[in-house]
PAMI-949467 format. One line per 10 residues: number of its first residue (from 1); their letters; for each residue x, y, z of N, C-alpha, C. Coordinates in pm, whole numbers, always signed. Last residue first. Example, Ala and Ser with C-alpha at 12.3 -4.5 7.8 and 13.67 -1.06 7.14 Angstrom:
2 = SA = +1285/-225/+708/+1367/-106/+714/+1290/+3/+787; +1319/-569/+780/+1230/-450/+780/+1320/-330/+780 $
***
This chain:
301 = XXXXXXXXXX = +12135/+17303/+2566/+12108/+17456/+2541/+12235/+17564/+2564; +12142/+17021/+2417/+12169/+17134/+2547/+12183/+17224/+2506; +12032/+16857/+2149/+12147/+16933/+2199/+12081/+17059/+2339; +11817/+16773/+2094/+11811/+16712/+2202/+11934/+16757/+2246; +11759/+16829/+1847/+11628/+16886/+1910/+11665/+16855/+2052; +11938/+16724/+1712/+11956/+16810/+1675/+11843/+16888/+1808; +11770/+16450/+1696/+11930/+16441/+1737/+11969/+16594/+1738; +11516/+16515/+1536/+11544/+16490/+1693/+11703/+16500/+1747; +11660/+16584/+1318/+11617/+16649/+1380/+11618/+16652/+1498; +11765/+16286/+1193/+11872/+16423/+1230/+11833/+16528/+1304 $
291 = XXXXXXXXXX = +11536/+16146/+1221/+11622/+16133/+1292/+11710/+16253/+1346; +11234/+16357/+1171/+11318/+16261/+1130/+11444/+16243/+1224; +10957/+16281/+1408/+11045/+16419/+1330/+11112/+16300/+1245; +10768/+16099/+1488/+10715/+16270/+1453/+10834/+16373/+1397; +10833/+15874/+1569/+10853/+15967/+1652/+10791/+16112/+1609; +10710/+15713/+1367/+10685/+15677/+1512/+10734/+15801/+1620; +10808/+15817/+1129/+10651/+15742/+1103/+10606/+15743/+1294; +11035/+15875/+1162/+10939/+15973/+1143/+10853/+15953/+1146; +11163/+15566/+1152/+11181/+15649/+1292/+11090/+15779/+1293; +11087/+15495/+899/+11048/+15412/+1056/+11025/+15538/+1189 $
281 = XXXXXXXXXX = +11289/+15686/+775/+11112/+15656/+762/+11083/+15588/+868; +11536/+15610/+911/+11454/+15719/+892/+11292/+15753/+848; +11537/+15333/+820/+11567/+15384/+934/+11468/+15477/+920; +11571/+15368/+534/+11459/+15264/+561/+11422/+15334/+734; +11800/+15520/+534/+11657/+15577/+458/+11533/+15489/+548; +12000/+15350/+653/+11955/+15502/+691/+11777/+15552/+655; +11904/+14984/+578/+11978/+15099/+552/+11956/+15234/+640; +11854/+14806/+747/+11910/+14749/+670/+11992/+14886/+621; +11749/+14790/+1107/+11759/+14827/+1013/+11854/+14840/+911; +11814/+14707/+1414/+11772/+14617/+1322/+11719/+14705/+1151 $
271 = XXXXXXXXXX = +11976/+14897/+1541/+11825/+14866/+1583/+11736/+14787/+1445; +12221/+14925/+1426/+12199/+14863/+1557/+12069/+14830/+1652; +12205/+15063/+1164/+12207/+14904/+1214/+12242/+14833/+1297; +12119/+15272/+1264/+11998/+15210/+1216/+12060/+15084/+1197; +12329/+15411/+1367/+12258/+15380/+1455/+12137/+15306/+1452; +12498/+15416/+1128/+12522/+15326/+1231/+12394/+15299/+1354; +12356/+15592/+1001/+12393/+15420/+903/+12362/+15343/+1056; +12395/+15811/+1181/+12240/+15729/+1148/+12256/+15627/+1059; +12695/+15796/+1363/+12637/+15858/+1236/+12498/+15762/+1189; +12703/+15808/+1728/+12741/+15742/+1583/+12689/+15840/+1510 $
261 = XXXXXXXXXX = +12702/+15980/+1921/+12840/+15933/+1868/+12847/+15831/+1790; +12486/+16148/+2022/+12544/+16150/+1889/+12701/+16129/+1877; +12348/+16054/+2214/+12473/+16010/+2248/+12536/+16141/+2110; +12087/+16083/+2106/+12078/+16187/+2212/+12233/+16160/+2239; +12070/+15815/+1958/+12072/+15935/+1922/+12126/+16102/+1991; +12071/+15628/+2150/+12183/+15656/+2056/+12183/+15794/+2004; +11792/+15668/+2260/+11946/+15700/+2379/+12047/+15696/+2248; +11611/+15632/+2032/+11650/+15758/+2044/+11781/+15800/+2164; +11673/+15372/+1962/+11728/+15457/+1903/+11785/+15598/+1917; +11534/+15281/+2171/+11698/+15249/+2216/+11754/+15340/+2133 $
251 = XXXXXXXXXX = +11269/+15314/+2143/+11313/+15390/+2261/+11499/+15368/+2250; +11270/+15182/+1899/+11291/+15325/+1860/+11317/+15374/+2033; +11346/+14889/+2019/+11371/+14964/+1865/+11433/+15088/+1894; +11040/+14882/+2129/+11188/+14919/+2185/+11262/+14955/+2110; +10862/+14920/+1947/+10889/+15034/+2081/+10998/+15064/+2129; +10924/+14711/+1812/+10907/+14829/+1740/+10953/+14978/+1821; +10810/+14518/+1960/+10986/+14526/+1883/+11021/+14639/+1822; +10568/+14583/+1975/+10646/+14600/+2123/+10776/+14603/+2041; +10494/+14534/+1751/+10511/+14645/+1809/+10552/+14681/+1886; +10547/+14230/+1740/+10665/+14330/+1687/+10614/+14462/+1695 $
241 = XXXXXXXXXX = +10364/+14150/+1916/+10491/+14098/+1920/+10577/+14229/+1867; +10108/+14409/+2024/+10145/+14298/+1927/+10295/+14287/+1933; +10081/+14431/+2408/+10071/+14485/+2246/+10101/+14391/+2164; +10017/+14303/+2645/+9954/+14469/+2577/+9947/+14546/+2448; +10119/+14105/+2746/+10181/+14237/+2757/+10125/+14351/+2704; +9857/+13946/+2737/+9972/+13959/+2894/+10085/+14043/+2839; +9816/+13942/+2501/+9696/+13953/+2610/+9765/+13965/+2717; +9998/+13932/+2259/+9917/+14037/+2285/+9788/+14123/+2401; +10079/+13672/+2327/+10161/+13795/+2365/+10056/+13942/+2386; +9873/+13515/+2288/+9918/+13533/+2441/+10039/+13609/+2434 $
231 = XXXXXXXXXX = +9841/+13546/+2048/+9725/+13605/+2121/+9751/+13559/+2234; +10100/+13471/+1894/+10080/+13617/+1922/+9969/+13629/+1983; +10144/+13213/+1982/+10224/+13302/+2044/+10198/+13399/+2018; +9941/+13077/+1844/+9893/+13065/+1989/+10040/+13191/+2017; +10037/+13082/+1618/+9928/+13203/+1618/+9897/+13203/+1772; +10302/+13001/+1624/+10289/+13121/+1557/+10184/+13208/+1625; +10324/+12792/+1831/+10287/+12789/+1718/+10271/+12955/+1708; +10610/+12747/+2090/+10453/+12792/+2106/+10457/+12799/+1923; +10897/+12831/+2231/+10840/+12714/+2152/+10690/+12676/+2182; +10996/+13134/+2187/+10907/+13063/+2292/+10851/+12948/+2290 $
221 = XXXXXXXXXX = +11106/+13091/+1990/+11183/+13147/+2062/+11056/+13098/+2200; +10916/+13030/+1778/+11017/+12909/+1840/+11088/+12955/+1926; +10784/+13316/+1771/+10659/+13203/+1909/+10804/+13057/+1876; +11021/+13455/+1664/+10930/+13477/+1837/+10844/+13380/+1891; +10998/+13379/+1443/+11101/+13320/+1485/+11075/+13371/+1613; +10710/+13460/+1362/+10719/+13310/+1382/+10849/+13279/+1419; +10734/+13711/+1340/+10663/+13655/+1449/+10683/+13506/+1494; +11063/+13797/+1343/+10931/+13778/+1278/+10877/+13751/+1388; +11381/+13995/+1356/+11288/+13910/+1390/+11127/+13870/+1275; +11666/+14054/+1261/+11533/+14059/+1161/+11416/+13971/+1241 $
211 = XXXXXXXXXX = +11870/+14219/+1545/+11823/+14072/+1422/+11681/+14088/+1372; +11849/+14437/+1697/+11885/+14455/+1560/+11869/+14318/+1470; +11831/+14317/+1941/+11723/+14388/+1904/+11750/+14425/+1751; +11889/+14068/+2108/+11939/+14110/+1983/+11819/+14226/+1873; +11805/+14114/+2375/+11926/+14069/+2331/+11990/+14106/+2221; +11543/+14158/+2354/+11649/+14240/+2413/+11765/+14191/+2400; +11447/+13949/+2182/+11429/+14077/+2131/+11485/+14177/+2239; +11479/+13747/+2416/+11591/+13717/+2270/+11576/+13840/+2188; +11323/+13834/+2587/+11488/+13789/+2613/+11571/+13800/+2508; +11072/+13755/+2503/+11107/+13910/+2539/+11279/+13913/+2560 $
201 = XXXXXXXXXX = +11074/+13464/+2462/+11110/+13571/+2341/+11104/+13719/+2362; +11091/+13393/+2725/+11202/+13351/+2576/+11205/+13448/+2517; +10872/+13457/+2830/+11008/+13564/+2870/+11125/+13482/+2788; +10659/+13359/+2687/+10663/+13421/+2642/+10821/+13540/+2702; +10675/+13082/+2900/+10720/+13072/+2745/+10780/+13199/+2710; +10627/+13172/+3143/+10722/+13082/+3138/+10701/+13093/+2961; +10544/+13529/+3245/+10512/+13357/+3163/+10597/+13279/+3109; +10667/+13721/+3391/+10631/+13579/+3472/+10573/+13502/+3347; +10704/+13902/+3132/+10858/+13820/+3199/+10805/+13757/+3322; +10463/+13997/+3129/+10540/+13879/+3017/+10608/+13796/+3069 $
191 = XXXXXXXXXX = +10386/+14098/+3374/+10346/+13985/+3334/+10413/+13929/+3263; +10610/+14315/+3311/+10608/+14250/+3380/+10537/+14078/+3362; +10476/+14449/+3061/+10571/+14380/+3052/+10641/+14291/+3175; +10104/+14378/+3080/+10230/+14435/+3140/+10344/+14385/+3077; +9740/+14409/+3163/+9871/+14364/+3097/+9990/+14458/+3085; +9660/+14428/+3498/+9632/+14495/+3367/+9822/+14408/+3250; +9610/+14358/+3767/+9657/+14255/+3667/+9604/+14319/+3499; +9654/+14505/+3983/+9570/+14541/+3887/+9557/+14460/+3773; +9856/+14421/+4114/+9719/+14426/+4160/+9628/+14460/+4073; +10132/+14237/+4045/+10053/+14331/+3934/+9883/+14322/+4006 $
181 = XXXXXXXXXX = +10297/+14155/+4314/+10185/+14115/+4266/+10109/+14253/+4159; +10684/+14198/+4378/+10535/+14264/+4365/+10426/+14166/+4286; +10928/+14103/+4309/+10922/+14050/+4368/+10748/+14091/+4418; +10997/+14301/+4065/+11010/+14105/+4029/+10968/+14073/+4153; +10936/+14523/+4093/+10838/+14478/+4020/+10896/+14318/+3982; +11118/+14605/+4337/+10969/+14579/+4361/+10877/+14521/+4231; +11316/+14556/+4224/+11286/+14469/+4336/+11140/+14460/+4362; +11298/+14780/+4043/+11323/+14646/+4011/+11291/+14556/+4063; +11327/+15013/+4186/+11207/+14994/+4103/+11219/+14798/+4084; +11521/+15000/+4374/+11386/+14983/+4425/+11271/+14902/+4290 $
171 = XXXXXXXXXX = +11716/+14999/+4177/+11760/+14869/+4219/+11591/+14875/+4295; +11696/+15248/+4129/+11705/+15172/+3985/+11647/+15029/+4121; +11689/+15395/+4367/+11574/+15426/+4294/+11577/+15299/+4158; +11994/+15375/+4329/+11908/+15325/+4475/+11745/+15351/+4417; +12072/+15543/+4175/+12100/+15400/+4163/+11990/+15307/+4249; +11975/+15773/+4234/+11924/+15700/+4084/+11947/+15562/+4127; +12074/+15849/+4455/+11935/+15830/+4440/+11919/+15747/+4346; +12375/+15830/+4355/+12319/+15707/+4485/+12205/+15732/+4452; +12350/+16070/+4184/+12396/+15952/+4164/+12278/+15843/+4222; +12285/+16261/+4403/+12240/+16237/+4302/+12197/+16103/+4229 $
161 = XXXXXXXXXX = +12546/+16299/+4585/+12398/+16262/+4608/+12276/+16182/+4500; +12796/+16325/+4552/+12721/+16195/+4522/+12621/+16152/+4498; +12828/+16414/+4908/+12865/+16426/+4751/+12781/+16304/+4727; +12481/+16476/+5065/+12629/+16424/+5060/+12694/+16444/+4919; +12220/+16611/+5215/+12304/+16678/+5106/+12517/+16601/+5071; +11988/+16416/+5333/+12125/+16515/+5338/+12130/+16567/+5195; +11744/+16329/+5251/+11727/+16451/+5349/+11888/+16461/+5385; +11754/+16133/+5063/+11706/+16286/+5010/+11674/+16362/+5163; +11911/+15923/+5210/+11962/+15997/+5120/+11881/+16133/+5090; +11716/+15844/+5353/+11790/+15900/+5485/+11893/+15989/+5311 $
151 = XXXXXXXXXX = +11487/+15752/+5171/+11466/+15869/+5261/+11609/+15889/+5307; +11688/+15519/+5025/+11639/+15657/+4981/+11573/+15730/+5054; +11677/+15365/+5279/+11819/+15445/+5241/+11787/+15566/+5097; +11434/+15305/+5326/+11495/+15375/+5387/+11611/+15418/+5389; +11410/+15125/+5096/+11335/+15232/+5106/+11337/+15382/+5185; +11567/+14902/+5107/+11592/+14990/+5035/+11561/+15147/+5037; +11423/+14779/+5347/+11568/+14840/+5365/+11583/+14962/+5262; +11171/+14759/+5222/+11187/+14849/+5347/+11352/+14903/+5375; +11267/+14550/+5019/+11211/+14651/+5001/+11201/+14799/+5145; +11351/+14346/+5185/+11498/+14418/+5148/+11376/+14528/+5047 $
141 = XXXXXXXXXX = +11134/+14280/+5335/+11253/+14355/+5444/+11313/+14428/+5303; +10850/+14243/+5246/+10975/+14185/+5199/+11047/+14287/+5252; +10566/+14201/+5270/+10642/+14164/+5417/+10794/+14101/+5311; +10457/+14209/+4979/+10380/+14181/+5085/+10489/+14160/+5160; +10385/+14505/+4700/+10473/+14362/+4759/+10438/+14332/+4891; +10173/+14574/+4451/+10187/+14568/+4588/+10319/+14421/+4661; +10156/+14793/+4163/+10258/+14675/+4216/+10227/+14698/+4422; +10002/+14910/+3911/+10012/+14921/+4034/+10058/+14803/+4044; +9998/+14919/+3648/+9992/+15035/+3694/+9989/+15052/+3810; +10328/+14727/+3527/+10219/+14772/+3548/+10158/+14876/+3588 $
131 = XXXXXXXXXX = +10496/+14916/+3175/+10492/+14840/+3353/+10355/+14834/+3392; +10416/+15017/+2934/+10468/+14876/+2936/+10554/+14790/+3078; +10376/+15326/+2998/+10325/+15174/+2975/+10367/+15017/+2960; +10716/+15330/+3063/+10601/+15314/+3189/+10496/+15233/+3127; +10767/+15458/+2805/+10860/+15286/+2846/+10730/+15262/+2998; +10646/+15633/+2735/+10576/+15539/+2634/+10659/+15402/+2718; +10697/+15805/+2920/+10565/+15772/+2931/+10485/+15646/+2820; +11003/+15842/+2893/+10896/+15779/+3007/+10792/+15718/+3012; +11162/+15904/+2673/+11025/+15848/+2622/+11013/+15779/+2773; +11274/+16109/+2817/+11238/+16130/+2690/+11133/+16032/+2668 $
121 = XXXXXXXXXX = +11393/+16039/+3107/+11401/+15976/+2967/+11256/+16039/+2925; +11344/+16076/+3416/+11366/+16218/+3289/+11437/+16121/+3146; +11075/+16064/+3623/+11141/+15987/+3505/+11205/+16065/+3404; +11076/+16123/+3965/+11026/+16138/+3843/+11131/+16033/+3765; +10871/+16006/+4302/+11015/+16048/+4195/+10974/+16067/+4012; +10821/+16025/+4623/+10773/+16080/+4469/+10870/+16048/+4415; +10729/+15823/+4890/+10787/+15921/+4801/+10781/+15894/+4688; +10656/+15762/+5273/+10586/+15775/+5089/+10680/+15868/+5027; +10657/+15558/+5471/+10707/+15628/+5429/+10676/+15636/+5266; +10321/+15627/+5690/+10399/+15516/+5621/+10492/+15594/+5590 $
111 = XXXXXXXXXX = +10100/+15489/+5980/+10199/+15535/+5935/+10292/+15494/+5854; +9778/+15490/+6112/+9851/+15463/+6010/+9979/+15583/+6005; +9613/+15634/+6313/+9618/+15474/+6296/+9718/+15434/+6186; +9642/+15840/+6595/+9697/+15781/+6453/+9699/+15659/+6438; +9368/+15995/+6685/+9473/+15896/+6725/+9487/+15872/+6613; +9325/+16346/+6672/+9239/+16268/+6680/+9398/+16144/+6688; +9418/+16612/+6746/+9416/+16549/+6828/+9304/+16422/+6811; +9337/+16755/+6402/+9437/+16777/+6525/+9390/+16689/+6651; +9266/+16517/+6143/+9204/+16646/+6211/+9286/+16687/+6364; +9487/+16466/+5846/+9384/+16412/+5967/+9327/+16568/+6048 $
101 = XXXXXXXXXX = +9834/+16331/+5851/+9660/+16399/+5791/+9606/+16356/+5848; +10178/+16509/+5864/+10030/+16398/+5914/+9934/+16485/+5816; +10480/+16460/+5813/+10408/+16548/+5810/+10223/+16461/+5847; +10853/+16487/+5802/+10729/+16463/+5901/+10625/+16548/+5841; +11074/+16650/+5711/+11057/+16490/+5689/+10912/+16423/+5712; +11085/+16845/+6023/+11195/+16793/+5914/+11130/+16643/+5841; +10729/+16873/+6135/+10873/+16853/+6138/+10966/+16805/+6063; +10465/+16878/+6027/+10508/+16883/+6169/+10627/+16865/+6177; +10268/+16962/+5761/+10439/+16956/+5803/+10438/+16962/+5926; +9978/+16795/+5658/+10046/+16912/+5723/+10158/+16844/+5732 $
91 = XXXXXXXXXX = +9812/+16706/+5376/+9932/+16673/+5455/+9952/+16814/+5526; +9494/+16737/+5327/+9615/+16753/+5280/+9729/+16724/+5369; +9161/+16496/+5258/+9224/+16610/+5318/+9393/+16628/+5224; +8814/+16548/+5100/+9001/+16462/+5110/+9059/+16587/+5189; +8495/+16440/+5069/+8583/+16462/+5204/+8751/+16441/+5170; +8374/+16264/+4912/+8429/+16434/+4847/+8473/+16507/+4974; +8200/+16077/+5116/+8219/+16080/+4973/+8274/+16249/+4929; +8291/+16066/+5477/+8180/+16073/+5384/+8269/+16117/+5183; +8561/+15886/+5553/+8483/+16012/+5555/+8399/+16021/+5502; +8648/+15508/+5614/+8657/+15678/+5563/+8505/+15753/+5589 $
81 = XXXXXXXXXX = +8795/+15321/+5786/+8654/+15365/+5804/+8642/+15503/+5771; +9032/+15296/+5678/+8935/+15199/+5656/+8786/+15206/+5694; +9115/+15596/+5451/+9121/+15502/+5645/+9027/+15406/+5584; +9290/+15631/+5149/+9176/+15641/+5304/+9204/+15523/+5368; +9398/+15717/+4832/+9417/+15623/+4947/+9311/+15663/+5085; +9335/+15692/+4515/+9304/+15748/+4659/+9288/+15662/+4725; +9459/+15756/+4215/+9441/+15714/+4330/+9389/+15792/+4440; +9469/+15805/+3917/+9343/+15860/+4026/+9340/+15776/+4162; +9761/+15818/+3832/+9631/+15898/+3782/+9528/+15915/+3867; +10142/+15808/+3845/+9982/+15851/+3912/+9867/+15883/+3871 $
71 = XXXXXXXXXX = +10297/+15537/+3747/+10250/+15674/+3696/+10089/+15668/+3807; +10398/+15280/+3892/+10474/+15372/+3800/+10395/+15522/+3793; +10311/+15247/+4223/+10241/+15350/+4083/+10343/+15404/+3994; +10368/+15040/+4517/+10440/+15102/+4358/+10331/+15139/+4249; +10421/+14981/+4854/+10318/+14999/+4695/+10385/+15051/+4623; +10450/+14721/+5042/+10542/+14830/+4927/+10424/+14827/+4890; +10357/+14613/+5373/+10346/+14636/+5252/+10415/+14724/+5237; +10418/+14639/+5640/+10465/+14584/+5560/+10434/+14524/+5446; +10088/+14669/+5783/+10214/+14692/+5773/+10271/+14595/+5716; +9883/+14706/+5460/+9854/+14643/+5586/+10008/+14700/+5601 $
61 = XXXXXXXXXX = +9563/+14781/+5234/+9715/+14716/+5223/+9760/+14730/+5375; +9336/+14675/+5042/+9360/+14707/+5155/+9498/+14644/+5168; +9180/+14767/+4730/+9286/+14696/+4805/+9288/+14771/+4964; +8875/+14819/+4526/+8973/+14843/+4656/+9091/+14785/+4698; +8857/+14737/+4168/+8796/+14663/+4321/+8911/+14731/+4399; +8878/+14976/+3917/+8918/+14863/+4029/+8853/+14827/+4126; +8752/+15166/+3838/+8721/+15130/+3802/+8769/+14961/+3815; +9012/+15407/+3999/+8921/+15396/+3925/+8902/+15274/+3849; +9109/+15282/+4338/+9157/+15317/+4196/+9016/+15325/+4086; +9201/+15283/+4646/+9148/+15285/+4557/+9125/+15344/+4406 $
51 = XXXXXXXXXX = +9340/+15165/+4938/+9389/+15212/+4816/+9254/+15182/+4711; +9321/+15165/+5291/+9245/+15159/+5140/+9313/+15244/+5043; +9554/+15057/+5546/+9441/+15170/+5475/+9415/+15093/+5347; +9687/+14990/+5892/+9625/+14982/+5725/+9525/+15090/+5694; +9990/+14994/+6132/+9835/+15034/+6083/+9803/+14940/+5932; +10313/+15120/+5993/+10203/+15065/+6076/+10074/+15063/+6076; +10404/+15110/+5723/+10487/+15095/+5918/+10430/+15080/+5994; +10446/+15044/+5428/+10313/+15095/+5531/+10404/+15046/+5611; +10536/+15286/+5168/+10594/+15146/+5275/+10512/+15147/+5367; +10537/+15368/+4857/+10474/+15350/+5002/+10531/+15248/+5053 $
41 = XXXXXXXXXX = +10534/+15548/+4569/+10609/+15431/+4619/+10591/+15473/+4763; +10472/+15691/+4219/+10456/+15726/+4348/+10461/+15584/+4460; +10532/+15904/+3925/+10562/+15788/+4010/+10550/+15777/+4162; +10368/+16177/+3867/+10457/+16102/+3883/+10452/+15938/+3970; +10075/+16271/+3773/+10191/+16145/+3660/+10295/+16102/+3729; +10039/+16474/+3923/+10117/+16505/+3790/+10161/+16380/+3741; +9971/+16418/+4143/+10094/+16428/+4124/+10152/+16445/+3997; +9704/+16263/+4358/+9735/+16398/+4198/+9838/+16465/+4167; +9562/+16137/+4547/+9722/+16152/+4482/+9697/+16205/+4359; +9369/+16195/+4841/+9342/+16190/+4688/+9519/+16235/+4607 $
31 = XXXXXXXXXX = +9295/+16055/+5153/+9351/+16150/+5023/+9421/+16163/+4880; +9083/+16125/+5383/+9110/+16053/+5255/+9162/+16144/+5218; +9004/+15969/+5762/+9077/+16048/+5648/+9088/+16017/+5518; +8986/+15936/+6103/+8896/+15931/+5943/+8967/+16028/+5826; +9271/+15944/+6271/+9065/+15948/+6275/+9059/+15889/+6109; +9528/+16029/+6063/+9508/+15999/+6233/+9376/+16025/+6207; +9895/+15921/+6000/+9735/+15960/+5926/+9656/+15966/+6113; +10210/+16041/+5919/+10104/+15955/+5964/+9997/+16010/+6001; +10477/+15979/+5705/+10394/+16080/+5721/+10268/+15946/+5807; +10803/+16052/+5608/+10754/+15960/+5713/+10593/+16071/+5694 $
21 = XXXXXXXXXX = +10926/+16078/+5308/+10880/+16162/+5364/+10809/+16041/+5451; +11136/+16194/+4962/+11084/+16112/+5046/+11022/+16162/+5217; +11116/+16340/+4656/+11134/+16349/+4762/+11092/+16200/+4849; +11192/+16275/+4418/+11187/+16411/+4413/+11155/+16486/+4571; +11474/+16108/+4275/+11367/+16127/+4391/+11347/+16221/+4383; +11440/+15946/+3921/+11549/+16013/+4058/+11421/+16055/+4120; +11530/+15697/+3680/+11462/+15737/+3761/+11553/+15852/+3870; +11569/+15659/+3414/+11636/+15726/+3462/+11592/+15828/+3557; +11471/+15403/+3218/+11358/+15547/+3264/+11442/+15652/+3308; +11678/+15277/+3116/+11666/+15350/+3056/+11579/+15486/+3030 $
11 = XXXXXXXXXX = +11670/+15148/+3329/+11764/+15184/+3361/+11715/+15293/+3250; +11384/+14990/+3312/+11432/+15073/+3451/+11560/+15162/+3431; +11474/+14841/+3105/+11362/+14962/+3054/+11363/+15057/+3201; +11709/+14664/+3170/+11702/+14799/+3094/+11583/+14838/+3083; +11534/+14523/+3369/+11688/+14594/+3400/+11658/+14718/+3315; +11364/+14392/+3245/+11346/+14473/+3317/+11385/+14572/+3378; +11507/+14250/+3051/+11439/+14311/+2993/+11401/+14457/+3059; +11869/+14118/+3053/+11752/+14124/+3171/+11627/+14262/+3085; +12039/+13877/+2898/+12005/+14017/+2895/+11863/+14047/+2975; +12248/+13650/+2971/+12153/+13689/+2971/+12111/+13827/+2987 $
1 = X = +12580/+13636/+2778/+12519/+13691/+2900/+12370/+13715/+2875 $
***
């Protein structure tokens, strides 16, 4: 069975909503997303606006667009004919779900559905780098479908609830980053998995993450020469071959760990390590404790 790269680093973020929300904009307006890092996902419904990012060229995104910010740092979105410079406004609440920006009786030009969600894996912030930092998809329905069954979910309260978010939050994130344009074309694990060589060998190091890779059994896994496969790994995903083998490795180690239903022989030779000891140094060198600790640091209270 083909092992999907994207699948698991989505499954292993363990995404959930923290809310969803119809909100529409009205005159001249800007506003500035400062969310703490979280993840942040748009559906435009009507109208357009400006997305702008530090040290990016603008986007203008339109109805029916998705936007996707694994992680929030300095966006700001505005009208297309914004406010003077250090003008942002805030969302008011006009009703269950509902909320606008803007100045009271001016006309609404934009309306979208926007929501937050977080990441409660432990290593979020090291599996997020390795997405892009912004994903725009252009006039794809089964993104809008999706989108609206996570709003109509975080405004009941059904059994289940929970659950269905995650799942429905797994299957968004996904859709939107195989079927999205990396606007920022910053290197990505995304990118990898569009280059026709280099998603060989992201495939075969999720597959068999415990085989002794090298570099050179990674560029025949991508049938590319050694050195041309590590300076087009290192330029369209961001890191060196086996650091990225490295990342994952230890992000898979630590879900075993946090399981504690093996014993550290076992869990080091399922992430390609020969003995415990060897394990254990690896794993202190990259996580900051030793194994037994963390495994010990991650019991419920």
């Amino acid at each position: 069975m083909t092992v999907d790269p994207l699948a698991e680093i989505v499954t292993l973020l363990q995404p959930s909503a923290s809310y969803s929300k119809l909100v529409e904009y009205a005159g001249r307006w800007r506003l500035s997303r400062d969310i703490a890092g979280k993840p942040v996902f748009f559906a435009v419904l009507e109208g357009e606006c400006r997305v702008v990012s530090s040290g990016q060229p603008p986007i203008i995104v339109r109805k029916g667009d998705f936007v996707l910010s694994p992680v929030t740092k300095d966006h700001v979105v505005e009208s297309i004919e914004a406010p003077p410079h250090g003008i942002a406004m805030t969302p008011t609440e006009i009703g269950e779900g509902r909320f606008r920006v803007g100045r009271p009786g001016e006309p609404v030009n934009l309306r979208m559905q926007v929501g937050v969600c977080s990441f409660a894996s432990p290593d979020a912030a090291l599996l997020v780098s390795l997405l892009p930092a912004m994903i725009v998809a252009r006039d794809e329905p089964r993104l809008a479908l999706l989108l609206q069954l996570v709003g109509d979910e975080t405004r009941h309260a059904r059994p289940a609830r929970e659950l269905v978010l995650e799942r429905l939050l797994e299957v968004l994130l996904i859709e939107a980053l195989r079927c999205g344009a990396d606007i920022l074309s910053a290197p990505s694990l995304a990118r990898g998995l569009s280059d026709d060589r280099l998603v060989f060998a992201l495939r075969a190091m999720h597959a068999r993450p415990a085989h002794g890779w090298t570099v050179a059994d990674l560029a025949a896994e991508a049938a590319m020469s050694r050195s041309a496969f590590f300076a087009r790994f290192n330029r369209i995903v961001g890191l060196p071959p086996i650091e990225y083998l490295l990342t994952w490795r230890m992000a898979l180690a630590k879900r075993l760990l946090r399981t504690r239903e093996l014993a550290i022989e076992h869990v080091a030779a399922q992430v390609g390590y020969a003995s415990a000891s060897t394990f254990s140094t690896a794993f202190t060198r990259h996580v900051g404790m030793p194994p037994i600790r963390y495994a010990r640091a991650t019991l419920p209270a």
